[in-house]
TORFI-704593 format. One record per residue (C-alpha): residue in three letters; x, y, z. Coordinates in steps of 0.5 Angstrom, whole numbers, plus 500, padded with zeros to 3 digits. Example, Ala and Ser with C-alpha at 12.3 -4.5 7.8 and 13.67 -1.06 7.14 Angstrom:
BEGIN
ALA525491516;SER527498514;
END
This chain:
BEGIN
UNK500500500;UNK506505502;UNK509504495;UNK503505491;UNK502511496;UNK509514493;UNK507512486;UNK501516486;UNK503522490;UNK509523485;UNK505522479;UNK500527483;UNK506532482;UNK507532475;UNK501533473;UNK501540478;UNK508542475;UNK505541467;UNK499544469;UNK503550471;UNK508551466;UNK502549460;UNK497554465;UNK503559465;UNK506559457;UNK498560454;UNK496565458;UNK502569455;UNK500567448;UNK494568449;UNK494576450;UNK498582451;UNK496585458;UNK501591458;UNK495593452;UNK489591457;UNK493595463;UNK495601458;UNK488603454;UNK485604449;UNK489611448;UNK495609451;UNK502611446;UNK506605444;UNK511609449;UNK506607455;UNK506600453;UNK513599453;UNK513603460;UNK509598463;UNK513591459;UNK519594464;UNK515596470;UNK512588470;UNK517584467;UNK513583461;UNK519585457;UNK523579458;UNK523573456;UNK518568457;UNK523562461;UNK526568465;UNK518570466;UNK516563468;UNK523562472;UNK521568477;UNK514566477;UNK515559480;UNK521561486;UNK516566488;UNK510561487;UNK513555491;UNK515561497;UNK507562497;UNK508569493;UNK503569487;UNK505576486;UNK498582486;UNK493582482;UNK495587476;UNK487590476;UNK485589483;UNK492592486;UNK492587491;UNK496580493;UNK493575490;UNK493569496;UNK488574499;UNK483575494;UNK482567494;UNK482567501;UNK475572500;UNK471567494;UNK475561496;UNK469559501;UNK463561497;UNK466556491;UNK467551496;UNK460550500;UNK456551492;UNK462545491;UNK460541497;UNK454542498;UNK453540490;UNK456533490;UNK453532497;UNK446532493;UNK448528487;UNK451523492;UNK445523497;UNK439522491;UNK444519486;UNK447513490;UNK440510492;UNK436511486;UNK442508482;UNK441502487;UNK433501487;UNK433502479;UNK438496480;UNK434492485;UNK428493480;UNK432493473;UNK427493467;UNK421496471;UNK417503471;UNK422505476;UNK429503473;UNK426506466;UNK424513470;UNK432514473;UNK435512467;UNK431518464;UNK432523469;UNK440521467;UNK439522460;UNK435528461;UNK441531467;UNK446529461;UNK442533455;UNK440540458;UNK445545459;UNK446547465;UNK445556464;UNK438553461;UNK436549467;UNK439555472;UNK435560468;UNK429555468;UNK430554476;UNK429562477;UNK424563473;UNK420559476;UNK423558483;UNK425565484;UNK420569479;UNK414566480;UNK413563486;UNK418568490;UNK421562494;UNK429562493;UNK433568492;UNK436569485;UNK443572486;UNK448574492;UNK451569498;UNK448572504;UNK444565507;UNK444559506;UNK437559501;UNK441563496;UNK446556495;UNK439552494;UNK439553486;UNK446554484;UNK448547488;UNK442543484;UNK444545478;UNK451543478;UNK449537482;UNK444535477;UNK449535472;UNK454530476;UNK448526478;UNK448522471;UNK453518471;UNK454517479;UNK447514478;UNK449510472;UNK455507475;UNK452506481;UNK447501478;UNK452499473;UNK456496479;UNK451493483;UNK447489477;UNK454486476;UNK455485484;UNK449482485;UNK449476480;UNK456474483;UNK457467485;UNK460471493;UNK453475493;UNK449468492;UNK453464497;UNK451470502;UNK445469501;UNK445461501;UNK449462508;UNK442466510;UNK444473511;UNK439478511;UNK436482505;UNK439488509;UNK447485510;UNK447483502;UNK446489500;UNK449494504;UNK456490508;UNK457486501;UNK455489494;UNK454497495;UNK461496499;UNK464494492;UNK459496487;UNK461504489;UNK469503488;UNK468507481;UNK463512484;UNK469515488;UNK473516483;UNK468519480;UNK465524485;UNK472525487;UNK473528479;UNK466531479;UNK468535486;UNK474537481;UNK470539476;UNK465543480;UNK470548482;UNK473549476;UNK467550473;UNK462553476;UNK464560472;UNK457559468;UNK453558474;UNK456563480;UNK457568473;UNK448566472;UNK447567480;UNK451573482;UNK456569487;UNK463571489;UNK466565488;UNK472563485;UNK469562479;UNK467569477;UNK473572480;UNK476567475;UNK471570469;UNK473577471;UNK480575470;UNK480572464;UNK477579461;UNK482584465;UNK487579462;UNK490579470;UNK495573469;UNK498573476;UNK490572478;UNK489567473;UNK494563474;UNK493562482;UNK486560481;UNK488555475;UNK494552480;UNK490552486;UNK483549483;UNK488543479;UNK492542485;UNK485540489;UNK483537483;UNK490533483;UNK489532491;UNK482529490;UNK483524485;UNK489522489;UNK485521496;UNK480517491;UNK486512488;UNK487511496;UNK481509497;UNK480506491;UNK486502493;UNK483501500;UNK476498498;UNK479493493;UNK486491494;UNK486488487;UNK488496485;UNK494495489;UNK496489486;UNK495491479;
END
């Protein structure tokens, strides 16, 4: 286990080292952020005061050179916008990004894990074609529809939910049921795909020939080795919510990493977007790997392979 521990951690680093250098490089090609700081009035004189005055007039293996010294001491510079260190406007909207992920993949668990298992149980059935339908449906509708749907029903018409801001615990109420809607798909599908397979193995049928009750087959034996997929899965989906929830915070007015991240994209304020970009990978990266070692701990067969 330690070394598949130290396999899966040194992988881990590789992958935050390329997604800040790829991160790092793009951005540069991508825009000129001495013209976007300088205006549109701005002479070319201007333009090149501001290259010197941030750097940006030397070359790009340098600029990354400096950037990474100082990232790996825990400075990842000022916003060029906002004037301000970038760890301390992370640390502002990092927690509303945080609970909306949270919260998201709380609630695609808690209805996706047990629908998965009764459309399992009740494979071919009324049921079972209405969970699989409800996935599909998830799958098919873009997420800004359903957001703007949810509104205007919930928000416009009955006047149940706020609509924008982060004050209370009821503004993340539709912005969590969009995004978890989304991942509830494919953890419903796998849940049920993993328990249809664990339940016509040979183990689960000695288990019930040993007269163990209904209760202890379903959740000691098969859920426990049917859900190995559906944590890796949840771990990515949590991943994924952080990194894009832009859509969603940007349609509910909430001051999260993702708008903050959108708003960065506009200014062309590097230094902020690429914090945002490492600090969102590093969890996603983190993630995936508390999920290989849980993985790793339910079915030993991975430590193995």
């Amino acid at each position: 286990m330690t070394q598949f521990i130290l396999r899966r951690l040194g992988l881990a680093l590789v992958v935050a080292m390329l997604v800040s250098t790829s991160t790092f490089l793009l951005l540069r090609l991508a825009a000129d952020p001495a013209q976007v700081l300088a205006g549109e009035g701005a002479t070319v004189a201007d333009i090149e005061n501001i290259r010197r005055m941030y750097g940006f007039d030397q070359p790009l293996l340098a600029q990354y050179w400096h950037w990474a010294l100082r990232a790996l001491g825990g400075d990842f510079g000022d916003s060029l916008f906002l004037k301000s260190p970038v760890l301390d406007l992370i640390a502002d909207r990092a927690p509303v990004t945080i609970t909306l992920a949270l919260c998201s993949i709380g609630l695609a668990l808690v209805v996706s894990i047990p629908l998965g298992v009764v459309a399992a149980l009740k494979p071919n059935t009324a049921l079972d074609r209405i969970a699989l339908g409800t996935a599909v449906v998830g799958q098919a509708m873009p997420s800004f529809f359903f957001a703007l749907l949810l509104i205007l029903v919930f928000g416009v018409h009955l006047e149940w939910l706020p609509i924008s801001g982060s004050d209370s615990w009821l503004h993340y109420v539709m912005p969590s049921i969009v995004l978890g809607y989304y991942a509830m798909p494919a953890l419903m599908r796998l849940t049920r795909g993993g328990m249809l397979e664990v339940l016509g193995s040979d183990y689960i049928r000695t288990a019930r020939a040993k007269g163990l009750r209904p209760p202890a087959v379903l959740f000691k034996h098969a859920l426990r080795n049917a859900i190995v997929s559906v944590v890796a899965v949840a771990a990515v989906q949590l991943g994924f919510m952080l990194g894009g929830s832009v859509v969603v915070e940007s349609i509910f007015s909430l001051n999260g990493l993702g708008r903050l991240a959108y708003q960065s994209i506009q200014r062309a304020d590097f230094d902020t977007i690429q914090a945002i970009i490492l600090m969102i990978a590093g969890v996603y990266v983190l993630l995936t790997f508390l999920a290989d070692v849980l993985n790793a701990w339910l079915d030993p067969r991975i430590r193995v392979s």
